[in-house]
C-alpha positions as CSV (number, residue, x, y, z in Angstrom):
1,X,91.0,121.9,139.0
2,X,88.8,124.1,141.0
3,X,86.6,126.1,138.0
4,X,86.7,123.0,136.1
5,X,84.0,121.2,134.2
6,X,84.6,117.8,135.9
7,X,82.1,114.8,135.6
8,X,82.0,111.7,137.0
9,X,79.9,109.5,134.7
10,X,78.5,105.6,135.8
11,X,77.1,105.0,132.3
12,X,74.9,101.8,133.9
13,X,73.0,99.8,131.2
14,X,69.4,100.9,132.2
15,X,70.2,104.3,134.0
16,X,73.1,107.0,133.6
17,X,74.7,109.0,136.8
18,X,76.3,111.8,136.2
19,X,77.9,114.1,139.1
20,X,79.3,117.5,138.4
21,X,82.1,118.9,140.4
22,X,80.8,122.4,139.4
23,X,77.4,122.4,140.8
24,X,77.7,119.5,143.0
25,X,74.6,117.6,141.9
26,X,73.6,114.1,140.6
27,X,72.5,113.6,137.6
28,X,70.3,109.9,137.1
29,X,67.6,109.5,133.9
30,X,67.4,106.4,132.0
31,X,70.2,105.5,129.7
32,X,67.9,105.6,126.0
33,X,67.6,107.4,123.0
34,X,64.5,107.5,120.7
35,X,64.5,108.2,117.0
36,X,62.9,108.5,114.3
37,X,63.3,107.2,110.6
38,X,67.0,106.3,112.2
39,X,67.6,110.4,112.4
40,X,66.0,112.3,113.7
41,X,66.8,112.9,117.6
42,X,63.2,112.6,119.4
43,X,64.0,112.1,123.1
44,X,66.7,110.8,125.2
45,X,66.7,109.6,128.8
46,X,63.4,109.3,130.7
47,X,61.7,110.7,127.9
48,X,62.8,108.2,125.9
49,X,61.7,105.3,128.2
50,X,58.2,106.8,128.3
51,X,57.9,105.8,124.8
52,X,59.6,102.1,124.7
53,X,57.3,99.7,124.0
54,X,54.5,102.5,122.7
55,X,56.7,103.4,119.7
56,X,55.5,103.0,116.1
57,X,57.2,101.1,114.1
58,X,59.6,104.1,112.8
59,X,60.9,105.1,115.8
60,X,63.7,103.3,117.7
61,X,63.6,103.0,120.9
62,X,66.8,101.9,122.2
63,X,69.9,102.1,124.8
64,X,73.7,102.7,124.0
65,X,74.8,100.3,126.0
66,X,74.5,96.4,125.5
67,X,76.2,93.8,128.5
68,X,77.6,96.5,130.5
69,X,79.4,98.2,127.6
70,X,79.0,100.9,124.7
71,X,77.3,99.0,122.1
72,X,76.4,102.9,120.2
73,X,79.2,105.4,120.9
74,X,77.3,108.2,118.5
75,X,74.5,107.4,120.6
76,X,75.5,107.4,124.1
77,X,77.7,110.9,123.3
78,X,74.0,112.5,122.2
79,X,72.4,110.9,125.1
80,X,75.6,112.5,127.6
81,X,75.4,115.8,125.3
82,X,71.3,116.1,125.8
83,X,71.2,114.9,129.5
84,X,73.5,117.8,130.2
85,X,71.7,120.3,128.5
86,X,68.4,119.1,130.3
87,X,69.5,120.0,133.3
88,X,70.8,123.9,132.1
89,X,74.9,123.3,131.3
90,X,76.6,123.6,128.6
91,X,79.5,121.6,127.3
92,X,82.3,124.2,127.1
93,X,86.2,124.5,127.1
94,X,88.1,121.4,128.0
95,X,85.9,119.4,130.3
96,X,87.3,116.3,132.2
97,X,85.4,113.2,132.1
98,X,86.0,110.2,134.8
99,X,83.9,107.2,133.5
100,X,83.6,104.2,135.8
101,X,84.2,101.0,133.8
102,X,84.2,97.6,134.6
103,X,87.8,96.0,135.5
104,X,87.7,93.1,132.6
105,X,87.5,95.1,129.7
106,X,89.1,94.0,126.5
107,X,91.2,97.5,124.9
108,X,88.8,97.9,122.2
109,X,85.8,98.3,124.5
110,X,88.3,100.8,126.6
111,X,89.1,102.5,123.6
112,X,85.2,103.3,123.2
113,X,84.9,105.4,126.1
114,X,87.7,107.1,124.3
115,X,85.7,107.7,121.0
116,X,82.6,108.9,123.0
117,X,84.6,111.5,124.2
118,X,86.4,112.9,120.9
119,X,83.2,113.5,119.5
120,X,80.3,116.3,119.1
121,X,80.8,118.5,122.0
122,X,83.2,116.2,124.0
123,X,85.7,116.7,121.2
124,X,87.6,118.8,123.8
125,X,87.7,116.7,127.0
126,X,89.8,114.8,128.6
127,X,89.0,111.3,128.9
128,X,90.2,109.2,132.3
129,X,88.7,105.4,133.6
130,X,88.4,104.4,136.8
131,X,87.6,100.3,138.0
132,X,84.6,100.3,139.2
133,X,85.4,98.3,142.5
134,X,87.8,101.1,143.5
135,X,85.1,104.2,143.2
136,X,82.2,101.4,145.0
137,X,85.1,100.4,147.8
138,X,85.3,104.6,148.5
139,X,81.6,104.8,148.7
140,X,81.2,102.1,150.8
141,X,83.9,103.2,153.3
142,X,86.5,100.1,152.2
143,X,90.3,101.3,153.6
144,X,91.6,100.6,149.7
145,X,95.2,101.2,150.6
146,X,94.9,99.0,154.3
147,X,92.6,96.4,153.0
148,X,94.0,92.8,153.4
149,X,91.1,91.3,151.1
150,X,88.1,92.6,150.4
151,X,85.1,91.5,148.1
152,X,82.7,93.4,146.5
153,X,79.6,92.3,144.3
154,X,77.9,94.6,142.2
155,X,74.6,93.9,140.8
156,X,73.5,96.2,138.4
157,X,70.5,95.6,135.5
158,X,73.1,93.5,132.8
159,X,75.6,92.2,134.9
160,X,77.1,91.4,138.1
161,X,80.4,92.1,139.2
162,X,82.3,90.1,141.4
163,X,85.6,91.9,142.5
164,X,88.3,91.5,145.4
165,X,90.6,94.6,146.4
166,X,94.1,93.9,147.9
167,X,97.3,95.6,147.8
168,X,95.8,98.8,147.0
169,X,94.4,97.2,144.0
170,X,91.7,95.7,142.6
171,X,93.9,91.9,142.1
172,X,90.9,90.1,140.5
173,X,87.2,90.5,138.7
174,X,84.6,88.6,137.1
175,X,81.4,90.2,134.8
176,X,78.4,87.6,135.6
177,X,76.0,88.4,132.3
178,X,73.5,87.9,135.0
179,X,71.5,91.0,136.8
180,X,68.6,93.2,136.9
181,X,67.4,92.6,133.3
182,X,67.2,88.7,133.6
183,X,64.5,88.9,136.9
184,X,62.5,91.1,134.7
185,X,62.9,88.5,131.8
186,X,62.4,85.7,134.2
187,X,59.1,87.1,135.7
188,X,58.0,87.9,132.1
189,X,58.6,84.3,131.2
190,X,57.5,82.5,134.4
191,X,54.1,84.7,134.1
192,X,53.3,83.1,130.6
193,X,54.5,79.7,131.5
194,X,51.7,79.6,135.1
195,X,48.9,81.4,133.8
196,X,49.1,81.5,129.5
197,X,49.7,85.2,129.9
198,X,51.7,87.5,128.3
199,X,52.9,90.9,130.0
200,X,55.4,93.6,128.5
201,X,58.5,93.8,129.9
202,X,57.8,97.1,131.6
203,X,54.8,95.8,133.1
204,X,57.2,92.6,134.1
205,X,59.6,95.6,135.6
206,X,56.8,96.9,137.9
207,X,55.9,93.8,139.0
208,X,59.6,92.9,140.0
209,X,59.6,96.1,141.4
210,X,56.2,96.2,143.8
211,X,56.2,92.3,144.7
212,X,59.3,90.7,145.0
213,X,60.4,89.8,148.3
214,X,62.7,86.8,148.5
215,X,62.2,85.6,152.1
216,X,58.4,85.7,151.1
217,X,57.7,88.5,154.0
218,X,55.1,90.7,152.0
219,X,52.2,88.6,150.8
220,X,50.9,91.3,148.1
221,X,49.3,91.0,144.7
222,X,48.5,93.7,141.8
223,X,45.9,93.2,138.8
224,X,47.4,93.5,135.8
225,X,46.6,93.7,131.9
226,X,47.9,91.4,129.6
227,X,47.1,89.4,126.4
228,X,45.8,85.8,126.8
229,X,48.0,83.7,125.2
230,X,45.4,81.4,124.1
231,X,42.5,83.6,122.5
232,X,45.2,86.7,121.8
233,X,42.8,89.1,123.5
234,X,43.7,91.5,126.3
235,X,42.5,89.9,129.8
236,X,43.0,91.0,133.5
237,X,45.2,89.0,135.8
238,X,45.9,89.0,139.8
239,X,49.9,88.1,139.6
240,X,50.7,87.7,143.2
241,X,54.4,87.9,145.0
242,X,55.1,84.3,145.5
243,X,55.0,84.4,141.4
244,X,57.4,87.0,141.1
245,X,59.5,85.4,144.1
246,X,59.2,82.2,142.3
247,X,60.5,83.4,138.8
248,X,63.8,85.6,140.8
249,X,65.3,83.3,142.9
250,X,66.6,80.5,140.7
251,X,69.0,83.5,138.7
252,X,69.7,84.6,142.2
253,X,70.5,81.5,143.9
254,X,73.0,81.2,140.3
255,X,74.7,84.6,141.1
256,X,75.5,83.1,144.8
257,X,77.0,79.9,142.8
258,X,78.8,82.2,140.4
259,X,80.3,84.2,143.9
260,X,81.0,81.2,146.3
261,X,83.3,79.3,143.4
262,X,84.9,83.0,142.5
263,X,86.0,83.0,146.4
264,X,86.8,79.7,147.1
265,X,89.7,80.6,144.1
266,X,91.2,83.2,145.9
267,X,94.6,83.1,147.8
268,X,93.6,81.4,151.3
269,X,94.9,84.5,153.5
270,X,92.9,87.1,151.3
271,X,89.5,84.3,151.7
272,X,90.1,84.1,155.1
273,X,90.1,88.3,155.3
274,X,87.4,88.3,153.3
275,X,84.9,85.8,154.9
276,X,86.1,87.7,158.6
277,X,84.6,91.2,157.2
278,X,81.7,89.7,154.8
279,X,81.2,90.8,151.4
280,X,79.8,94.1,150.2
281,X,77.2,94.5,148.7
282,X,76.1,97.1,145.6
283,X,74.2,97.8,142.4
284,X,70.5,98.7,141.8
285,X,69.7,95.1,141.7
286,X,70.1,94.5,145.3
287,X,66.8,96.7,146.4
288,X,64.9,93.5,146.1
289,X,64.4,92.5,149.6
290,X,66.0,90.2,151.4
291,X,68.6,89.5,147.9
292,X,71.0,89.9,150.8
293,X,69.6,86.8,153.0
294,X,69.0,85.1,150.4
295,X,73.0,85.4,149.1
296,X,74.5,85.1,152.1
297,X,72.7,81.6,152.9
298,X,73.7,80.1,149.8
299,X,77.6,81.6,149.9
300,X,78.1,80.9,153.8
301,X,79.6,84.5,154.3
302,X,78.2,87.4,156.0
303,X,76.8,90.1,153.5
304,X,77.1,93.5,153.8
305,X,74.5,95.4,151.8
306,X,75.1,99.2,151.3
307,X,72.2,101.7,151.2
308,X,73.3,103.7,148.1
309,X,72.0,100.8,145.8
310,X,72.4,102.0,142.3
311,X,74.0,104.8,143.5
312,X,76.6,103.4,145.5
313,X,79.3,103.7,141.8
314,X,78.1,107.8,141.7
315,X,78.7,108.6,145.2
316,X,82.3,107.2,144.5
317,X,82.9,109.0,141.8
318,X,81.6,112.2,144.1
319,X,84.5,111.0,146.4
320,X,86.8,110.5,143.6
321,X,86.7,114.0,141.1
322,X,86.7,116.1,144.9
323,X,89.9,114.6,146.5
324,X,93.1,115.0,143.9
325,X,94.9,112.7,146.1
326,X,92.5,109.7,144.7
327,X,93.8,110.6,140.6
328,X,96.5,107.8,140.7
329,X,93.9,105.0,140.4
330,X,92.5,106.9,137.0
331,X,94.3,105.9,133.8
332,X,93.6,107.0,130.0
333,X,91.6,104.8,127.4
334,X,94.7,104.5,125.7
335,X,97.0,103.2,128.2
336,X,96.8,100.0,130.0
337,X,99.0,101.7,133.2
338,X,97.1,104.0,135.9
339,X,98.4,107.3,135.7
């Protein structure tokens, strides 16, 4: 395949990767696509986000992906198709696309990653999925085919996924509709409820992003404008980080629930491997600091946290497209069987 146009695609929910074998490069913008009068093509990627929640009320700003899956698929293919183009390549010949897709995925939403690729430009590719688990377990350095039992637990903005690979397989996994997005939503909520304040949820983002700090360890605080829920007028507030701490660690503390009753279900000698080597650790989510502590004393089990973050599914698929010998865990949209 050397010559190839090969990609390696983690479409995310709030940010797309992209690696190309060709060039050897990432590719990582925001996974939205603004239009206007429901047409006309204005932005796509970080473009688009700069305009989300600034938009009039004719232009859409929006994402092509809803939960963790394609919610858009003439969407997401303009969003691939412009992303590419950004960055100076062209779409041309028969390209082959790896996508990175969740492991509980009903054939319909397997069947979309399909579509995305028969049309527009992609008309030509060829189209293979890959679990997710396997392309995060050969980032994060997990023996796939020796492995007696090992869990890993992927936070990303939608979702979490919970996943244990044995037998050279991933043997079980479980989407958590809880990640990323629901802190953001929690601050936003908890900030109204305290202080009769409403804040956007980009502003609600920031704040998740500068303050949070679940063992309490940075006592920071940012002034921020918002509209008083009371009068309706725009007002300055201090939020500090035992707010944002505050509104986070209830959905976290339910993702460790979610985990710890997802392991104590698997088969004792594959639980027993598992708590012996701790769980790891992934997803864009798990930048909050200490998310790690905080998990692994409320699950009882070492936690291994990997550096990549919300990288950690691109750098597998890096792994992945370069070594041929790795192509037996792809399979088509179409086919329930690896290849």
């Amino acid at each position: 395949m050397i010559g190839k146009q090969i990609y390696g695609i983690d479409l995310g929910s709030n940010m797309i990767k992209i690696y190309s074998r060709k060039s050897d490069e990432i590719i990582k913008e925001r996974n939205m696509i603004a239009i206007r009068n429901r047409e006309d093509i204005l932005a796509v990627g970080d473009e688009a986000y700069e305009m989300f929640e600034k938009n009039p009320p004719n232009v859409e700003v929006t994402s092509p992906m809803s939960g963790g899956m394609i919610a858009n698929v003439g969407y997401l293919e303009i969003v691939l198709q412009e992303l590419l183009e950004k960055t100076g390549r062209s779409i041309i010949g028969h390209p082959v696309i790896y996508f990175a897709v969740p492991v509980d995925m009903t054939e319909i939403e397997k069947r979309a990653y399909y579509a995305v690729a028969q049309s527009g430009r992609f008309h030509k590719s060829r189209v293979f999925l890959v679990e997710r688990p396997i392309v995060d377990a050969l980032a994060l350095g997990i023996p796939i085919i020796k492995t007696r039992g090992s869990m890993i637990v992927n936070i990303g903005a939608a979702a979490t996924e919970v996943s244990v690979i044995a037998d050279s397989r991933v043997i079980i996994s479980k989407l958590i509709p809880l990640g990323g997005d629901q802190f953001t939503q929690d601050v936003q909520t908890n900030i109204r409820r305290r202080n009769n304040f409403s804040v956007s949820i980009r502003t609600a983002g920031r704040l998740k992003a500068s303050l949070a700090d679940l063992k309490q360890e940075k006592k920071l605080a940012r002034k921020i404008v918002g509209i008083d829920c009371i009068s309706g007028l725009p007002r300055e507030r201090i939020i500090t980080s035992a707010t944002i701490n505050e509104s986070i660690l209830s959905s976290v503390k339910n993702i460790a629930d979610e985990i710890r009753t997802f392991l104590e279900r698997t088969p004792p000698q594959i639980h027993k491997s598992i708590l012996a080597e701790g769980i790891y650790l992934t997803g864009g989510s798990t930048v909050i600091p200490n998310i790690d502590k905080i998990l692994s004393e409320q699950i009882g089990c070492p936690i291994l946290l990997s550096k990549y973050y919300d990288l950690c599914t691109v750098y597998g698929l890096e792994e992945f497209v370069t070594h041929d010998a790795l192509h037996h865990w792809a399979f088509t949209p179409k086919n329930r069987k690896r290849q």
